[in-house]
N, C-alpha and C positions, 0 to 999 in steps of 0.2 A: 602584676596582680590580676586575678583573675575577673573576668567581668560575668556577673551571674544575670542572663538577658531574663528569664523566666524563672521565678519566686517559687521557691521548692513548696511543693505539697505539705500539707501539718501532716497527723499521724491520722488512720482511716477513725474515723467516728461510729461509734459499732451501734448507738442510737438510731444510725441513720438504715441499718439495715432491715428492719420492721419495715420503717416506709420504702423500702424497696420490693420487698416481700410484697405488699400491701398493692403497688401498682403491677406492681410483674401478673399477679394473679387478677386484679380486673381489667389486665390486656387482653388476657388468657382468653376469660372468658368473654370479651367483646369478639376476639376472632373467633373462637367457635360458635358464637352467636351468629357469625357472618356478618356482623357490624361494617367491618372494613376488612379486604387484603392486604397482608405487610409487602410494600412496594419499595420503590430506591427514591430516594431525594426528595419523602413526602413530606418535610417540613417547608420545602418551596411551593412543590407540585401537586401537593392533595388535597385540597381545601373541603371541609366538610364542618358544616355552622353547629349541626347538630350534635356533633361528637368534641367538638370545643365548649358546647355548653355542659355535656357530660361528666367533660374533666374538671368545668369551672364547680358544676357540684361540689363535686367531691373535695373541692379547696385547691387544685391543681392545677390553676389562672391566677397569674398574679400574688403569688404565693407569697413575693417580694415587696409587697403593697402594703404600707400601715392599713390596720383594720379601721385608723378613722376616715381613710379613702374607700372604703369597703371591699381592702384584701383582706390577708391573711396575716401579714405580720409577721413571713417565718424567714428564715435564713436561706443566702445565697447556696448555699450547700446542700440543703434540703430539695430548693430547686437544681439545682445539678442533676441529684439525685431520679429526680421524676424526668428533665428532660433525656436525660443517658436513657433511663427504658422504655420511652416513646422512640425515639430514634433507633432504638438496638429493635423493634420490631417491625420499625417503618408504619406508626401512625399518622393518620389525612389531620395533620396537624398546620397546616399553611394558616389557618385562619387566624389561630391564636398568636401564631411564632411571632410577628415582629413589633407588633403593640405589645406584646407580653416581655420577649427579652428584650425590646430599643426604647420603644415608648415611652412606656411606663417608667425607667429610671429617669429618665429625660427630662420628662415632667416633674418628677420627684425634685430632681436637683434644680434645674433653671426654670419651671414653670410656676407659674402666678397661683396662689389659693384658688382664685375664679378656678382657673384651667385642672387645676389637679381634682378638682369636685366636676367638673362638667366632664373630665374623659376616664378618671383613674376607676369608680365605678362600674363603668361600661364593661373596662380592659377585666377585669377580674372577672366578669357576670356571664364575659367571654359575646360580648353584646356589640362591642368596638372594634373594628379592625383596620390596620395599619398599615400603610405600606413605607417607604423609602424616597426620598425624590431628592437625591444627591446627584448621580450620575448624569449625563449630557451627549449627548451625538460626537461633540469633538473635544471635549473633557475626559471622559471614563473613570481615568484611575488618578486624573491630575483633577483634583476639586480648586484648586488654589486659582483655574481657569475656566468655572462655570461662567458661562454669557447669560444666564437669566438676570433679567435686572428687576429691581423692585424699588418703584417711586413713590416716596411718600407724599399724600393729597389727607385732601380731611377729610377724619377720623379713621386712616389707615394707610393701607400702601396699595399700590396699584404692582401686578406681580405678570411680569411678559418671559416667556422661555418655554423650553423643553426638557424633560429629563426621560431618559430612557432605562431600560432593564429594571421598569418599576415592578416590581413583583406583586400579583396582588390585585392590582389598582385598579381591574376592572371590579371585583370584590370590594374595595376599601373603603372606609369612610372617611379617611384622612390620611396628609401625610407630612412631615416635615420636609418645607422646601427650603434648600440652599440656594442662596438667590444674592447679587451683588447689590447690596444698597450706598454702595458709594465710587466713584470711577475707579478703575484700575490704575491702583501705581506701580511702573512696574517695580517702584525696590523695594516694596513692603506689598507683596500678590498675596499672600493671606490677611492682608487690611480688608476692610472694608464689607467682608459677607455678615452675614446675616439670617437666623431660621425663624422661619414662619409657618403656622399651622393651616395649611391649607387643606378646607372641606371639599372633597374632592365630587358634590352635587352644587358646587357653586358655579355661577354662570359662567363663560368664558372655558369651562376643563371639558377637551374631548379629551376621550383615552382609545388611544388605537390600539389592536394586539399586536404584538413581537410571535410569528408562532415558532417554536423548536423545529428539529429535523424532523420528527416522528409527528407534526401534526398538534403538539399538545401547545396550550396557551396557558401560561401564567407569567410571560414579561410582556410586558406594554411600554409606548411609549404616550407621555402624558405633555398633552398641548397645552400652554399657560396662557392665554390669550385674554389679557390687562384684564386678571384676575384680582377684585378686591380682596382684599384681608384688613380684616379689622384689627385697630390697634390692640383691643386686649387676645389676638391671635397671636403675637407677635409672640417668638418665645428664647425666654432669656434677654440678654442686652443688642439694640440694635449695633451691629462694628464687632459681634463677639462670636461672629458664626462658626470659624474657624478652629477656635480652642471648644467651642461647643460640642461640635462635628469629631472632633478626633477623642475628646471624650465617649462621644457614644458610638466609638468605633472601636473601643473597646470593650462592649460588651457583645456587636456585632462578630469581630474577629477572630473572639477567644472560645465559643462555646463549644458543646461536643457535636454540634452539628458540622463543623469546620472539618470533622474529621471520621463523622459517623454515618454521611449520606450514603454509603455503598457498604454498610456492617450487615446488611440482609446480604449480599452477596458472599464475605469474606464468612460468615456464619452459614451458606448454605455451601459455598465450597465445601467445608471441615467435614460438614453430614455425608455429602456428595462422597467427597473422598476414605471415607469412613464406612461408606457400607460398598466400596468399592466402583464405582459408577464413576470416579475422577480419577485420575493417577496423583499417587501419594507424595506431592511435590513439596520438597520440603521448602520453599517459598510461601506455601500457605499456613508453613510455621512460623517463619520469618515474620509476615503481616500480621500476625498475632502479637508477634512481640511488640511491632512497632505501635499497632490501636494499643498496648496496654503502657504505654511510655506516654502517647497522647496524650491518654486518660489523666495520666498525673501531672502531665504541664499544664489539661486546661483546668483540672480542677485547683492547680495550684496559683491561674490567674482567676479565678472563682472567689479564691479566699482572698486573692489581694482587693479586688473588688468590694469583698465584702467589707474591708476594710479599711475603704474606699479612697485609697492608692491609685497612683497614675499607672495605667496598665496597658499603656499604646503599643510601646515597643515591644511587649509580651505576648499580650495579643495577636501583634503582625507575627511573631515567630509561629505559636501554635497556626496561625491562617496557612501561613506557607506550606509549613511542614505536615500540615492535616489534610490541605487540599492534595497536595499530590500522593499522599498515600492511597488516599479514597479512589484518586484516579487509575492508580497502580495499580488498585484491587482490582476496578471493572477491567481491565487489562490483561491481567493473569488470568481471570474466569473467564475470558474471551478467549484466551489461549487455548484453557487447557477443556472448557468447553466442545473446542474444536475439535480436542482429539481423540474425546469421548461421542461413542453409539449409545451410554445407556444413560447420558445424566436424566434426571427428571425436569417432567416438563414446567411444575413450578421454579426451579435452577435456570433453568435457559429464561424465562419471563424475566426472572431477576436479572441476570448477565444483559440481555438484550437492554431492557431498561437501564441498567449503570452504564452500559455503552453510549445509549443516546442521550445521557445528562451528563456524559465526562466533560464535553469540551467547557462547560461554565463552571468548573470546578474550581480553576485557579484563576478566573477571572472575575468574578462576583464577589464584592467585599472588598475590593480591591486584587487589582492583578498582583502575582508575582513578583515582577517585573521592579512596580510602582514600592510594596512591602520588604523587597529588597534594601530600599534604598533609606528605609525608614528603621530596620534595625542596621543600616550602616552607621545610620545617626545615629545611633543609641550606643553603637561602637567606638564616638568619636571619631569613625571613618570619614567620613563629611561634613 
């Protein structure tokens, strides 16, 4: 019998092509405004406060937010929609990304009335910003072995660790920390965690920068140093981090960001090669096919979402298969870059930049490696 890992796409919704129209054209015109340049990986790397409050205007923050949190109240597919044409032009959208796509569900589903009115607000107003704080120095992609531990005292928990490749965090106002609130056992290692809303201007947080190869800073590592968190911080059940964590790991895993950070490259190849300044390789046909095969896996874990389906193993497949396409692209434009005297100088800014964000391609989200072994589970391979 056949095993279907990733939930087939419904049929396109032709509703949703006005709002695409609708954003394609006020991209349009913010880049000719010189608002922003479309760059590679700028849902990590471009952080810009003012142009996330731009989109929260216009209803395109938090889109996914009941309007009595003060969203919008539309559909996961709706947001699909907007995030696919921020990404296909490469907007300075880091601010909003990960309060908007992790957050804000998170809170939806395990967070307290208090918590959903004090941050869900913000997220939409594009007022809030989020970062991550799963990952660890000698953890990474194994969370089942984070050493932050979190002791509870009165009226909250006392919170000692590090997490690293925190994205953001020198920006962030918060972040959900993965933190062990009860000793390691080893035959039950995803017992015992725990998530907690940690304000990241609270005493005890330094945040050091992580810099890239080219100099740029957007991962940090975040010191926890017996950091309070107040009991109504705490989020979800304490012992329930675990199934918490892989819940919103899929909504981290599956987007079209997982596979669209290098689509200004794979899109200025086609130009490039098309008024002849690239050689007509027909691999930059190929990458075409494969982003339009993406598109349908991840909008078809979109819908399961929406429908709010366990979508872990689904997820991890599009992460796998999205990150190394992306990487493939900055690769082949490095190639064939090479072997061109006439590309143009905006082409080569792109290619240079997809080269120096490849290597965190397939490790960010979880490695490879680790999402391997999570759709073997899902094979009943393990």
């Amino acid at each position: 019998m056949r095993t279907s890992l990733v939930p087939s796409a419904g049929a396109p919704d032709p509703s949703l092509a006005a709002l695409r129209a609708e954003v394609r054209a006020f991209l349009r015109e913010q880049i000719e405004a010189g608002v922003f340049t479309p760059g590679v990986d700028t849902w990590l790397a471009r952080w810009n406060t003012d142009f996330t409050k731009a989109l929260a205007a216009r209803g395109w923050v938090g889109m996914t937010i009941p309007t009595e949190y003060g969203g919008h109240g539309r559909t996961f597919m709706e947001r699909f929609v907007v995030t696919e044409e921020l990404l296909a032009v490469g907007a300075p959208v880091a601010a909003q990304w990960v309060a908007d796509r992790q957050a804000a569900p998170s809170l939806l589903k395990y967070g307290t009335e208090e918590q959903k009115r004090r941050f869900l607000p913000g997220i939409a107003r594009g007022e809030i910003c989020w970062a991550i704080g799963m990952s660890e120095p000698e953890s990474g992609s194994d969370l089942a072995s984070v050493k932050t531990k979190a002791v509870q005292v009165d009226g909250g928990w006392r919170i000692t660790g590090t997490k690293l490749w925190t994205s953001g965090a020198h920006h962030a106002d918060a972040l959900f920390g993965l933190a062990r609130s009860a000793p390691l056992d080893p035959a039950h290692r995803h017992a015992g965690l725990s998530q907690f809303i940690v304000l990241l201007d609270s005493p005890g947080v330094e945040i050091r920068p992580v810099l890239s190869m080219s100099g740029e800073h957007h991962f940090n590592e975040v010191v926890l140093d017996d950091v309070f968190v107040p009991d109504d911080l705490v989020l979800g059940t304490i012992g329930d981090g675990w199934a918490q964590v892989t819940s919103e790991l899929g909504y981290e895993r599956s987007g079209p960001e997982r596979f669209m950070s290098t689509f200004g490259v794979l899109a200025g190849a086609v130009d490039e090669a098309a008024a002849g300044r690239l050689p007509a390789d027909p691999r930059i046909g190929a990458f075409v096919g494969r982003i339009f095969g993406l598109h349908h896996m991840s909008r078809g874990v979109s819908e399961a979402l929406q429908r709010h389906e366990n979508a872990e193993v689904a997820a991890s497949v599009v992460k796998v298969l999205g990150t190394q396409a992306e990487g493939d692209i900055a690769d082949l434009a490095d190639e064939l870059a090479g072997e061109s005297d006439t590309a143009g100088d905006e082409f080569a800014e792109l290619v240079r930049s997809g080269v120096m964000q490849r290597p965190g391609f397939t490790l960010r989200g979880g490695t490879s490696e680790i999402l391997r072994g999570v759709i073997a589970r899902g094979l009943g391979m393990r």
